[in-house]
C-alpha positions as a LaTeX table, in Angstrom:
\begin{tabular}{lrrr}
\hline
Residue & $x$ (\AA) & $y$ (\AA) & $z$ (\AA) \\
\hline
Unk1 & 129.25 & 113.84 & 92.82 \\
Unk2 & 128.49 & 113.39 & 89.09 \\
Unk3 & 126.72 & 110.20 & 88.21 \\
Unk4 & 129.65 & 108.17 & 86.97 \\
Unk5 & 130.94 & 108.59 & 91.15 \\
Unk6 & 127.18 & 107.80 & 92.27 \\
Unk7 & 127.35 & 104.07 & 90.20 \\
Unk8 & 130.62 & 103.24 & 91.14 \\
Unk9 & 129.63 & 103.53 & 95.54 \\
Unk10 & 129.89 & 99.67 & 96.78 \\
Unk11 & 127.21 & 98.56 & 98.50 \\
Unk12 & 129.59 & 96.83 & 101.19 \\
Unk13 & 130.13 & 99.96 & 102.62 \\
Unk14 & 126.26 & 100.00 & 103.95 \\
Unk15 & 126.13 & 96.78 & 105.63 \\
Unk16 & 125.57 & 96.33 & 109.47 \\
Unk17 & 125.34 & 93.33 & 111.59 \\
Unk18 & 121.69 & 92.60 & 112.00 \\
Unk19 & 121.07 & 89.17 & 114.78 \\
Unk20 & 118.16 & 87.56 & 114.05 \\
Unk21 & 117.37 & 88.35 & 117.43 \\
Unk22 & 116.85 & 92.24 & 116.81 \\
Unk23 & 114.08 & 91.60 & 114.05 \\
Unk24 & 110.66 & 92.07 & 114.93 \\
Unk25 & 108.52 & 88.96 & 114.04 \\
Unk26 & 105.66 & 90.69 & 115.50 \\
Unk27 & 104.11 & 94.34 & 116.45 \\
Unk28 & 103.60 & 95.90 & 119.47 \\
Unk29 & 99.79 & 95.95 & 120.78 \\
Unk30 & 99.73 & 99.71 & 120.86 \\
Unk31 & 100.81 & 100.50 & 117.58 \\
Unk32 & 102.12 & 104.28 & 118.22 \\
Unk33 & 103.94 & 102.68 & 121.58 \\
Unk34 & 107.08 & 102.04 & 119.69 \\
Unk35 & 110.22 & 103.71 & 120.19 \\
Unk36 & 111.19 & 106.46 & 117.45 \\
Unk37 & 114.97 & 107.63 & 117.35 \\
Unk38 & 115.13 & 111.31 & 116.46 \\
Unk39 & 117.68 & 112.65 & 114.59 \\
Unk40 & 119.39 & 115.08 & 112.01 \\
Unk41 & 123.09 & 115.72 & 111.02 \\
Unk42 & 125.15 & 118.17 & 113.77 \\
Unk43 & 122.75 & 116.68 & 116.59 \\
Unk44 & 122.47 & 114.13 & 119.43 \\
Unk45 & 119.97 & 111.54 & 119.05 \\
Unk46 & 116.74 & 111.52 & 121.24 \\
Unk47 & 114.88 & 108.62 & 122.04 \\
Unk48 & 111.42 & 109.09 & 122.56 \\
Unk49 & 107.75 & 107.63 & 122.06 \\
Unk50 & 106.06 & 107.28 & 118.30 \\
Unk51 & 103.26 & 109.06 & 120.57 \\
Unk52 & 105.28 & 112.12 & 120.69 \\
Unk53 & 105.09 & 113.00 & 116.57 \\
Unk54 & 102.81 & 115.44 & 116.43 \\
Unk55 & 104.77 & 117.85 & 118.90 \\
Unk56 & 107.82 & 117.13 & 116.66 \\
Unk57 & 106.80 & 118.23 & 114.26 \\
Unk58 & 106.13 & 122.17 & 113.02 \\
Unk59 & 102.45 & 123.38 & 112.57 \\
Unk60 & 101.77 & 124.15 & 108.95 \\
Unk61 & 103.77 & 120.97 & 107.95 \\
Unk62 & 102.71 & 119.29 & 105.19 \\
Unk63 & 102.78 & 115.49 & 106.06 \\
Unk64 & 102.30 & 112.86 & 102.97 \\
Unk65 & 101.30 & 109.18 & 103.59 \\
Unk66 & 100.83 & 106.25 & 100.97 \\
Unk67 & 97.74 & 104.76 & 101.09 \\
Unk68 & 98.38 & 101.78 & 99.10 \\
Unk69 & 97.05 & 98.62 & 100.46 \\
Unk70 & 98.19 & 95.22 & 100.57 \\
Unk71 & 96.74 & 92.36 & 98.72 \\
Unk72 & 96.49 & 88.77 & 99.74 \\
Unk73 & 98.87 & 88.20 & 97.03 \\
Unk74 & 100.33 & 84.60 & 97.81 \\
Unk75 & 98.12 & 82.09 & 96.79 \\
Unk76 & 98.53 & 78.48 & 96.70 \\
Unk77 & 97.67 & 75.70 & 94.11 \\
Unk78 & 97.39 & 72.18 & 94.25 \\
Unk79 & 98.26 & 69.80 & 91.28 \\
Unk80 & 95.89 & 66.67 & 90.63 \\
Unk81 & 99.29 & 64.77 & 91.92 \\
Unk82 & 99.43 & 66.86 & 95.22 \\
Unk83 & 102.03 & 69.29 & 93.95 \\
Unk84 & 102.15 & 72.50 & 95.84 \\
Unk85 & 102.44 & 75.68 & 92.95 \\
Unk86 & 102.52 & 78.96 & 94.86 \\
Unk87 & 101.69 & 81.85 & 92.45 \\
Unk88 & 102.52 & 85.26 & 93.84 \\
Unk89 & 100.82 & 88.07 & 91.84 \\
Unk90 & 102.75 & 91.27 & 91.70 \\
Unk91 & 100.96 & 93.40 & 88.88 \\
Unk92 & 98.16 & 93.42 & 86.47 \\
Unk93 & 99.16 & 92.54 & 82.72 \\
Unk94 & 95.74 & 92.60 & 81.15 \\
Unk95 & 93.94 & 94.61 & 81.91 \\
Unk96 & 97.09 & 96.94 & 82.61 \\
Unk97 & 95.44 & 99.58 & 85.16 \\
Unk98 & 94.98 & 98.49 & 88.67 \\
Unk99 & 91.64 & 99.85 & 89.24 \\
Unk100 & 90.39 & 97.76 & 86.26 \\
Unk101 & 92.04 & 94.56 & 86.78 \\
Unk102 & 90.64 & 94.44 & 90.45 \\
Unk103 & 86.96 & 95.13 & 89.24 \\
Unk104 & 87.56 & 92.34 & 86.30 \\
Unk105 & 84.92 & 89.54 & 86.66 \\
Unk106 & 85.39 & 86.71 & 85.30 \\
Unk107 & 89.00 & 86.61 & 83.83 \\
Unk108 & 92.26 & 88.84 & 83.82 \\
Unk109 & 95.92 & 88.48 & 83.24 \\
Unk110 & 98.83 & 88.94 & 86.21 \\
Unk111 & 102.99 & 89.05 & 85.67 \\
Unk112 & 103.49 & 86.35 & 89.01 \\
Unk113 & 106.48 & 85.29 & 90.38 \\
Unk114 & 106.24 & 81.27 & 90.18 \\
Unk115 & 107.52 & 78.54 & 93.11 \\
Unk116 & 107.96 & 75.31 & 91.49 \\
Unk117 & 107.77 & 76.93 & 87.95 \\
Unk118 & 109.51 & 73.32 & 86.69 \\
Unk119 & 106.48 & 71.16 & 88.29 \\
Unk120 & 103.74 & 73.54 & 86.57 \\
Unk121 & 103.37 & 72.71 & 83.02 \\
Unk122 & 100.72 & 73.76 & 80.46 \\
Unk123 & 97.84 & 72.56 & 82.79 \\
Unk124 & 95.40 & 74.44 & 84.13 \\
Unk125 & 95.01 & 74.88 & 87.95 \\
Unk126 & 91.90 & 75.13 & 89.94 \\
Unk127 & 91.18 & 76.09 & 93.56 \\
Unk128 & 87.88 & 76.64 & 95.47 \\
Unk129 & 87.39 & 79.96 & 97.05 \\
Unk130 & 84.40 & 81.14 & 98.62 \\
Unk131 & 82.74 & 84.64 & 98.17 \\
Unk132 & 80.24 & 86.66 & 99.95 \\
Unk133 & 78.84 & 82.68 & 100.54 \\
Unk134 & 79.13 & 81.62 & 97.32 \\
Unk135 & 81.96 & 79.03 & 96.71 \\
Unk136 & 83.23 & 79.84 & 93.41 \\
Unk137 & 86.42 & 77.95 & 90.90 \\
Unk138 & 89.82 & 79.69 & 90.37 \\
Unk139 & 91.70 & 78.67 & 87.73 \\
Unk140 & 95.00 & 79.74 & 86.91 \\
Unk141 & 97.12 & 78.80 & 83.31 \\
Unk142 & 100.79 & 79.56 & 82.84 \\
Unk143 & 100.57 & 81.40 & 79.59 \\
Unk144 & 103.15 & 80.92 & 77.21 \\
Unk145 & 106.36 & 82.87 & 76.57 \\
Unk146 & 106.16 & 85.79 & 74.27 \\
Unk147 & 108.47 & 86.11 & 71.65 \\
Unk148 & 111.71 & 87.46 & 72.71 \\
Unk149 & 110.74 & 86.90 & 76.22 \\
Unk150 & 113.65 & 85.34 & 78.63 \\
Unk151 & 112.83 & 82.53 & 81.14 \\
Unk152 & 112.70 & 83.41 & 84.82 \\
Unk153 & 110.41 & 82.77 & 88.11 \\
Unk154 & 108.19 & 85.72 & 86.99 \\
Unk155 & 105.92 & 84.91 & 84.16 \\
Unk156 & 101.82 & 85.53 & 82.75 \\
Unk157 & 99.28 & 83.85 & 84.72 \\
Unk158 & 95.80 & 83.95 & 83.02 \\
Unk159 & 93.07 & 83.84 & 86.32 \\
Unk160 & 89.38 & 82.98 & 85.40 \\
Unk161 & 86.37 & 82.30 & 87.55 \\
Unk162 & 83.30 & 80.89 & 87.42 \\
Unk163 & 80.39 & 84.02 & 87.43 \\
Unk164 & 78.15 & 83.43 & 84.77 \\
Unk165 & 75.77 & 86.25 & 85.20 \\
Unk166 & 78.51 & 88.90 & 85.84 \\
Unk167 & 77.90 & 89.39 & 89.23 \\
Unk168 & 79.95 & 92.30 & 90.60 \\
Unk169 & 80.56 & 91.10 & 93.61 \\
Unk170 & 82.91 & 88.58 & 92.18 \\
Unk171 & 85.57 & 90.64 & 90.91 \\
Unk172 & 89.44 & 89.95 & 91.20 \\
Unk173 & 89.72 & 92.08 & 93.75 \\
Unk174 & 87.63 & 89.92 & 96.06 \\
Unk175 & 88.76 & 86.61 & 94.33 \\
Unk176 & 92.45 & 87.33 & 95.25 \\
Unk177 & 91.24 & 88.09 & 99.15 \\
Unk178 & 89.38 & 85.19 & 99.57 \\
Unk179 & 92.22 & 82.88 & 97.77 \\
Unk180 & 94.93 & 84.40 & 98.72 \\
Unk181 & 97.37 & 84.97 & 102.09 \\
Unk182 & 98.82 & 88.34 & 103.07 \\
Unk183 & 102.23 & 88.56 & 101.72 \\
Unk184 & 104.40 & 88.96 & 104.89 \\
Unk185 & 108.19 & 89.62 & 104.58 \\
Unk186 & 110.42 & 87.01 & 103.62 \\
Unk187 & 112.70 & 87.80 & 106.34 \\
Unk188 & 110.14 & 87.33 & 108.73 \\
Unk189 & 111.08 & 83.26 & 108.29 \\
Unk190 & 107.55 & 82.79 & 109.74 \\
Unk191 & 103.80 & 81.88 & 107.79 \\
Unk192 & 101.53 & 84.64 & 108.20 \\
Unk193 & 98.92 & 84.09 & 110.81 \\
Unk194 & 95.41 & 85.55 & 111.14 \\
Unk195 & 97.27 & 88.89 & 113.05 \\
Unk196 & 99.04 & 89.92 & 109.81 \\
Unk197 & 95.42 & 90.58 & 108.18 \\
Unk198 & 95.33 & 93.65 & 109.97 \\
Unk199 & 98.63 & 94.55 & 111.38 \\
Unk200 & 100.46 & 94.23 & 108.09 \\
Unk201 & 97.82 & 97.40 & 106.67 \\
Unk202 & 98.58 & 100.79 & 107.45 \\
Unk203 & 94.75 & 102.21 & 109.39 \\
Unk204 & 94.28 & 104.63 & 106.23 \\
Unk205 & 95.08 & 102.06 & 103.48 \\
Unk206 & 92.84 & 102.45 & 101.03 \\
Unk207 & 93.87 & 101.41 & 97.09 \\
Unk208 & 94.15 & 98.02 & 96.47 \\
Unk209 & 97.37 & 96.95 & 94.65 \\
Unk210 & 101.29 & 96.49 & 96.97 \\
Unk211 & 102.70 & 93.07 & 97.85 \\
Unk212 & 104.45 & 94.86 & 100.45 \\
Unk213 & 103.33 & 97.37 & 102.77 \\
Unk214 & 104.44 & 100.64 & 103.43 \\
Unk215 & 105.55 & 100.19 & 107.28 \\
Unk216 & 106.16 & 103.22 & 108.26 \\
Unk217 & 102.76 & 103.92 & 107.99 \\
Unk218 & 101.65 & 101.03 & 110.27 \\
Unk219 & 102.76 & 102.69 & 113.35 \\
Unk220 & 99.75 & 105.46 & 113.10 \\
Unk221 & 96.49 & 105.26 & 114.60 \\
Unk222 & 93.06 & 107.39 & 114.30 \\
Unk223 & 93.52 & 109.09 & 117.67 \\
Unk224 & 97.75 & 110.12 & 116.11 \\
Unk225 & 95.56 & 111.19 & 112.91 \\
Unk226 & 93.78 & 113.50 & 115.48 \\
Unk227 & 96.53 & 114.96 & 117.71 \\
Unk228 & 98.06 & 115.67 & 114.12 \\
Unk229 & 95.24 & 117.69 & 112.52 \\
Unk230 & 94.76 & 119.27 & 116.47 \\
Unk231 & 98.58 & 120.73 & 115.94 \\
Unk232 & 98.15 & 122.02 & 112.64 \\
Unk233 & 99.83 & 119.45 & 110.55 \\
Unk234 & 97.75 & 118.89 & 107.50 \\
Unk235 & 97.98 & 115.74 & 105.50 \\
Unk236 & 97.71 & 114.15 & 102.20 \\
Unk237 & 98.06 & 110.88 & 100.47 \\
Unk238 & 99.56 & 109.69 & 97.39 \\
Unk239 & 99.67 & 106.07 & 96.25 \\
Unk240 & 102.82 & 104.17 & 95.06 \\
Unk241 & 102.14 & 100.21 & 94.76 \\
Unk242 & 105.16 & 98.50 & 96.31 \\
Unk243 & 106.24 & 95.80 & 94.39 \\
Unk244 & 108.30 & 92.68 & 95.65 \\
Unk245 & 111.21 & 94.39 & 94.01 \\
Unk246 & 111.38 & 96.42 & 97.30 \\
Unk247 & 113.23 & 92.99 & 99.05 \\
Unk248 & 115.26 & 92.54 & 96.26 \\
Unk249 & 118.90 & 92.66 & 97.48 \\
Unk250 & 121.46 & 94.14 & 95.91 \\
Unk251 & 123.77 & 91.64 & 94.28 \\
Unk252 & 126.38 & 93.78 & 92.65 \\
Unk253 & 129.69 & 95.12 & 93.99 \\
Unk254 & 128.40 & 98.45 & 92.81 \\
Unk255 & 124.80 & 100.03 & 92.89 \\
Unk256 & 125.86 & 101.20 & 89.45 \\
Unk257 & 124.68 & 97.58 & 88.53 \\
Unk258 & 121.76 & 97.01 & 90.36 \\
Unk259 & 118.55 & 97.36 & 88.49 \\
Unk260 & 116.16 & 99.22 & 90.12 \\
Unk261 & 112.36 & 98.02 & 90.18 \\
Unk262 & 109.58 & 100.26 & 89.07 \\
Unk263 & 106.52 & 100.72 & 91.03 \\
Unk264 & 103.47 & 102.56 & 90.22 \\
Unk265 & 102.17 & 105.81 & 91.43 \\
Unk266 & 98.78 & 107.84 & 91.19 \\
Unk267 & 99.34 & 111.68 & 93.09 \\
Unk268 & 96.12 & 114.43 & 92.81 \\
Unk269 & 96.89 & 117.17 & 91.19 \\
Unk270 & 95.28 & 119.24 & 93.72 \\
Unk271 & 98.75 & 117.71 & 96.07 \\
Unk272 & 101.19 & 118.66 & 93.79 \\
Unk273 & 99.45 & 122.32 & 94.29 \\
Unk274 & 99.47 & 121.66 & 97.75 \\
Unk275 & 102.94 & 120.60 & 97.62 \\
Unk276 & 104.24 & 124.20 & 95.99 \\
Unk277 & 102.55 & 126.13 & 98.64 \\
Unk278 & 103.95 & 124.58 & 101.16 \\
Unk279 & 107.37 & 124.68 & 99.34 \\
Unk280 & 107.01 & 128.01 & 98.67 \\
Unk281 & 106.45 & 129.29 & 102.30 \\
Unk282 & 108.97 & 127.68 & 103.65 \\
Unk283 & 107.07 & 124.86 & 105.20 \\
Unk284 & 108.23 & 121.19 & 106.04 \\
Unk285 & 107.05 & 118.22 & 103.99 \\
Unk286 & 107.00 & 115.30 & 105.97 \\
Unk287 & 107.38 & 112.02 & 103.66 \\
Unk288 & 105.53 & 109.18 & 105.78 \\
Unk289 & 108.01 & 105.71 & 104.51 \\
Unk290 & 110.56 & 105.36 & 101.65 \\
Unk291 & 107.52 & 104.83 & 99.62 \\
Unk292 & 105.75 & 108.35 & 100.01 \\
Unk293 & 109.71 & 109.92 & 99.66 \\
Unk294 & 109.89 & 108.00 & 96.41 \\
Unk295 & 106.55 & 109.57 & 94.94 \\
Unk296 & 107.67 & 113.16 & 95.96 \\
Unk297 & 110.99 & 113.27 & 94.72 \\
Unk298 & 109.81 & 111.67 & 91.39 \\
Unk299 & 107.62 & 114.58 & 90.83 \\
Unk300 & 110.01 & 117.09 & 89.63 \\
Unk301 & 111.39 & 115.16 & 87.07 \\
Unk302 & 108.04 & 114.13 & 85.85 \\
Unk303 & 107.83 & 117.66 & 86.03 \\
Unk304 & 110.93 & 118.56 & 83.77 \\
Unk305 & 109.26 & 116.04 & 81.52 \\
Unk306 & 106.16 & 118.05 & 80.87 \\
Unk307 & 108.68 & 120.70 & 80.27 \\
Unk308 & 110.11 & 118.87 & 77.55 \\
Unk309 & 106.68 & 118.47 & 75.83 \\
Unk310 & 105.76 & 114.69 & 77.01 \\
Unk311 & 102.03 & 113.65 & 77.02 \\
Unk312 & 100.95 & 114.13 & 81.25 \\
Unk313 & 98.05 & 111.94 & 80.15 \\
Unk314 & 100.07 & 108.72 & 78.49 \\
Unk315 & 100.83 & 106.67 & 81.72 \\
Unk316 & 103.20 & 104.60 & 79.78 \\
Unk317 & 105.13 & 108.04 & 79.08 \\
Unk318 & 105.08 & 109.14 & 82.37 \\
Unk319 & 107.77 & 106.42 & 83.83 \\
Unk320 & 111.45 & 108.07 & 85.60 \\
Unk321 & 113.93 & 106.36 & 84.96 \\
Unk322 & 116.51 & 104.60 & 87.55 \\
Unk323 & 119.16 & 107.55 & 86.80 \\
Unk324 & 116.91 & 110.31 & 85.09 \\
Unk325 & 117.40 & 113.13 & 88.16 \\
Unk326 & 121.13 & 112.95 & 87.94 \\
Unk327 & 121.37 & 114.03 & 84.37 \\
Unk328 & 122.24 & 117.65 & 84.27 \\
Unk329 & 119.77 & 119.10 & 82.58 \\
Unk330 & 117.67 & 117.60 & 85.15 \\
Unk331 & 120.02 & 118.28 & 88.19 \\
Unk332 & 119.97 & 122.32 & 86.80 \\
Unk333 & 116.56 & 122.79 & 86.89 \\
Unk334 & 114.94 & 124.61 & 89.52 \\
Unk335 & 112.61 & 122.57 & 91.78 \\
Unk336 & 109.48 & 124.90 & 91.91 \\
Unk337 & 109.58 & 126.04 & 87.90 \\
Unk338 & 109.30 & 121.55 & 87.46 \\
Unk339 & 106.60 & 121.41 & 89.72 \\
Unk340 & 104.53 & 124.17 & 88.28 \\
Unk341 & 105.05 & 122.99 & 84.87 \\
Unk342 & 103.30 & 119.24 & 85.49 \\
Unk343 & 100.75 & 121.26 & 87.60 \\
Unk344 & 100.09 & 123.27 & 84.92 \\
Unk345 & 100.23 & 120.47 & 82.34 \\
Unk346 & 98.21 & 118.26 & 84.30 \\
Unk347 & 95.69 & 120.93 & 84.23 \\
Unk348 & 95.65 & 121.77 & 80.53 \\
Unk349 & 95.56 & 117.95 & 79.79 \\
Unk350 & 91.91 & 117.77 & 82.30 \\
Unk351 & 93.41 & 115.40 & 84.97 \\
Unk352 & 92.88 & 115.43 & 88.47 \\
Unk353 & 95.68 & 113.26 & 88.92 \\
Unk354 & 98.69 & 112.29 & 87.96 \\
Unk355 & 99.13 & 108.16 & 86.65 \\
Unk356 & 102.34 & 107.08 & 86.24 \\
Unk357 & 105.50 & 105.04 & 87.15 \\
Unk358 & 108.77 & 105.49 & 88.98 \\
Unk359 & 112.46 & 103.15 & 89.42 \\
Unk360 & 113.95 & 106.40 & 90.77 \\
Unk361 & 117.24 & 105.18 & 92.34 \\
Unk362 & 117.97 & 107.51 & 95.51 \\
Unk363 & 121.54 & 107.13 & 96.78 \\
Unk364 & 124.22 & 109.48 & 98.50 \\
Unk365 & 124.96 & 112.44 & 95.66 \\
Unk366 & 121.39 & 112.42 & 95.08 \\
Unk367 & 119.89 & 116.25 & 94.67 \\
Unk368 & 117.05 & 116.53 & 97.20 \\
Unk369 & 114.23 & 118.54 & 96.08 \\
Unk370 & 110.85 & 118.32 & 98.34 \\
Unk371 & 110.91 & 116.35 & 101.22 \\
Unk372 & 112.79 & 118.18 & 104.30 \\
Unk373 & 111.39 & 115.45 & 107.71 \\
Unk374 & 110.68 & 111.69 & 106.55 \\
Unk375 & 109.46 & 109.08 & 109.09 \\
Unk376 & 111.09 & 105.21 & 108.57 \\
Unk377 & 111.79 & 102.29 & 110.34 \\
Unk378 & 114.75 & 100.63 & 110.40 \\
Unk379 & 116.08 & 99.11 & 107.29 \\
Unk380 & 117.64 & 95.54 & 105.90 \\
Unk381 & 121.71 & 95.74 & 105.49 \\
Unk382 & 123.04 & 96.32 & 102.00 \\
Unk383 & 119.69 & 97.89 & 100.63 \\
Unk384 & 118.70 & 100.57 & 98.16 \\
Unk385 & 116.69 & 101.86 & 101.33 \\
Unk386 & 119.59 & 102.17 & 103.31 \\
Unk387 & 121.12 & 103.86 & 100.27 \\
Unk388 & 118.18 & 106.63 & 100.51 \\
Unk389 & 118.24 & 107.16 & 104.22 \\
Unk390 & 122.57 & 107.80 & 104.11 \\
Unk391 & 121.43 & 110.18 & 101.49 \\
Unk392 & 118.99 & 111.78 & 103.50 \\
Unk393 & 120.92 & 112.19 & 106.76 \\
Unk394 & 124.17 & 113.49 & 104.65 \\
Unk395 & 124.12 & 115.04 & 101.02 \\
Unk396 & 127.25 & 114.29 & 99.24 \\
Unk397 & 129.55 & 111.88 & 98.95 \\
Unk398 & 129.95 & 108.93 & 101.42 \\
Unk399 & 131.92 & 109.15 & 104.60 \\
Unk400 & 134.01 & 106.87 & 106.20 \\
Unk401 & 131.88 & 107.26 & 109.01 \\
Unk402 & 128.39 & 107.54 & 108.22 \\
Unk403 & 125.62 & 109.22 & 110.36 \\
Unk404 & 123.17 & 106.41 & 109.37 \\
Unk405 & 126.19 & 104.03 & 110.90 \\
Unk406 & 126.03 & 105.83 & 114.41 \\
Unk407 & 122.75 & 105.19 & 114.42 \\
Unk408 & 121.87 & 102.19 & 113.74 \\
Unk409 & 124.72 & 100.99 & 116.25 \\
Unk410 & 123.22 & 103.00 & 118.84 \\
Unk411 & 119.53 & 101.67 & 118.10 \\
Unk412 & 121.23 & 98.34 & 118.61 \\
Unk413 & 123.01 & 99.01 & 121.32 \\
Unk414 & 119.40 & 100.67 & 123.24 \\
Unk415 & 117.64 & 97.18 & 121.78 \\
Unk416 & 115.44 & 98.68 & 119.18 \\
Unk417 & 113.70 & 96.99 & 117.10 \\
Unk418 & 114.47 & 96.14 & 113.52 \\
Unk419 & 112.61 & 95.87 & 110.29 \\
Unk420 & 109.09 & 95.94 & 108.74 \\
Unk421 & 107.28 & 95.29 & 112.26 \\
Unk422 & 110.08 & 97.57 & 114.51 \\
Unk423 & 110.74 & 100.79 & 116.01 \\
Unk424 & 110.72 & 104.16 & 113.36 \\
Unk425 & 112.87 & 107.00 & 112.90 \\
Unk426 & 112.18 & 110.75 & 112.45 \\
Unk427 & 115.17 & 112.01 & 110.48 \\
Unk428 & 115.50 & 115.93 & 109.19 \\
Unk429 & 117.80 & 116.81 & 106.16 \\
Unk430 & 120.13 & 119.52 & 106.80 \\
\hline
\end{tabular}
């Protein structure tokens, strides 16, 4: 499929009847208890434990996890009236980076998304928090729009707090955690309850910065970790923020007009190594979540960037683009050459790592490149995830009757679970 055939697939043809009934408001106690469905094109489907992974997996496989974590990222204002103003932060604006927003301590700048944007004007809003026993004053003020910026529900919030003496243990980071409420799914329809603190947090989350979390991950647990390493299966972590941008539906008759959102990523160079070894002998890379998949597959065409002479160091450089891998030039290159290259130029450049940014849009036609085994629950109807796992299961065009269709309709007929907090899936490209 060339690119022009890719924009023009309609996103009616992934939707699925989804009851209300089927999605999981909750997790299960035992968190590697669920059920996983098993399954890759040509074969029947098994149905077995999330216990069972490790001895589904090959020894010598390369399995790669996000460790993002999740802020408390909803947090909730008060007029002097009694108006309720809900500011959702979803990425640092000044400072830019992540790391030094978070350790900011006394003042910082976040793109939000607003509720009742019309009832906040130019006043600043306050809110006591309390930290490490101190109780300490929020304050939040709607900045102004820039010049040439549009109007819409996300917008600059300026946060300051009182810390005269500069005390580090009042940074954002722990301002936001002690303000704030985890950011459970919208489609949950529920308020997030004490539980969420820890369910909604995969056990090896570790870098502060997603409004969402990667729940694929959330089904491992330290003894899994164990039974994993035990059979040979080595891991390694990458980081992609997930953004709110993840539950954004797709609104457009085609994906062609959808506009992807771009999250950000951080990957070791020492992985990306690790990732061509394991490429070239042969051996599986298991992507851990649509997140983890995201980060791998962006690498090459960061890759065939450094190829083309961009600066590995200049994060703002280092961004692919929603349609970048199905150019070409891009599609021609070969997969191990593009990895080699940003090894190499990461390298020359110094880094141990690799800061950057991806809107990579994966959808049926899509040239895979790294991952071959990707665990993932199940996913929302009409979504850019469901777009990625059709991909996965079937390269090429779209069929008329889709693997990822069978499926689902037989996870729904055996009454699995749906969604952020349901059953997962262990699919292997052909």
């Amino acid at each position: 499929m060339n690119i022009e055939e890719i924009q023009h697939i309609g996103i009616a043809d992934f939707d699925y009847p989804l009851p209300d009934g089927r999605i999981a408001l909750h997790p299960l106690a035992e968190r590697d208890r669920c059920r996983l469905l098993v399954a890759r094109a040509g074969e029947q489907a098994r149905h077995m434990s999330f216990h069972d992974l490790p001895e589904l997996l090959s020894p010598g496989s390369l399995m790669v996890c996000n460790e993002t974590r999740v802020i408390n990222a909803r947090i909730e204002f008060h007029k002097a009236t009694g108006g309720r103003i809900e500011v959702f932060v979803l990425e640092p604006a000044e400072p830019a980076d992540y790391a030094v927003s978070f350790a900011s301590t006394r003042r910082c700048v976040w793109t939000c998304m607003i509720g009742n944007l019309k009832k906040w004007k130019q006043e600043a809003l306050e809110k006591r928090v309390t930290v490490d026993g101190r109780e300490l004053t929020l304050r939040g003020r709607l900045l102004p729009l820039r010049d040439g910026e549009a109007p819409s529900a996300s917008r600059r919030v300026e946060f300051s707090w009182d810390n005269p003496d500069d005390d580090r243990r009042f940074t954002f980071a722990a301002i936001v955690e002690a303000a704030g409420n985890i950011p459970i799914p919208p489609y949950l329809n529920r308020d997030s309850e004490e539980s969420d603190l820890e369910d909604y947090q995969t056990v090896y989350s570790r870098v502060e910065g997603s409004v969402a979390a990667p729940t694929a991950g959330l089904h491992f647990t330290p003894a899994l970790f164990r039974r994993l390493e035990e059979r040979g299966i080595r891991t390694g972590k990458v980081t992609l923020h997930v953004g709110a941008g993840t539950f954004q539906p797709v609104k457009s008759a085609e994906i062609g007009g959808h506009p992807m959102h771009t999250e950000t990523i951080h990957v070791e160079t020492s992985l990306i190594e690790e990732l061509i070894g394991a490429l070239e002998a042969g051996q599986d890379v298991v992507a851990v979540g649509t997140t983890s998949v995201r980060t791998l597959e962006s690498l090459p065409i960061f890759g065939y960037m450094a190829l083309q002479g961009a600066d590995v160091a200049d994060t703002d450089a280092m961004h692919v683009s929603q349609w970048q891998a199905y150019a070409p030039e891009v599609e021609g290159a070969d997969t191990l050459t593009l990895l080699k290259a940003l090894a190499a130029a990461l390298r020359g450049a110094g880094l141990d790592a690799l800061s950057g940014s991806t809107a990579i849009m994966i959808a049926p036609g899509f040239k895979w490149r790294t991952v071959k085994r990707m665990v993932t629950n199940f996913h929302q109807p009409q979504s850019t995830l469901l777009l990625l796992v059709s991909s996965f299961l079937e390269p090429g065009a779209p069929s008329s009757d889709p693997l990822w269709r069978r499926l689902y309709a037989e996870a729904l007929a055996m009454d699995y679970r749906f969604l952020s907090y349901g059953d997962a899936c262990l699919f292997t490209r052909p």
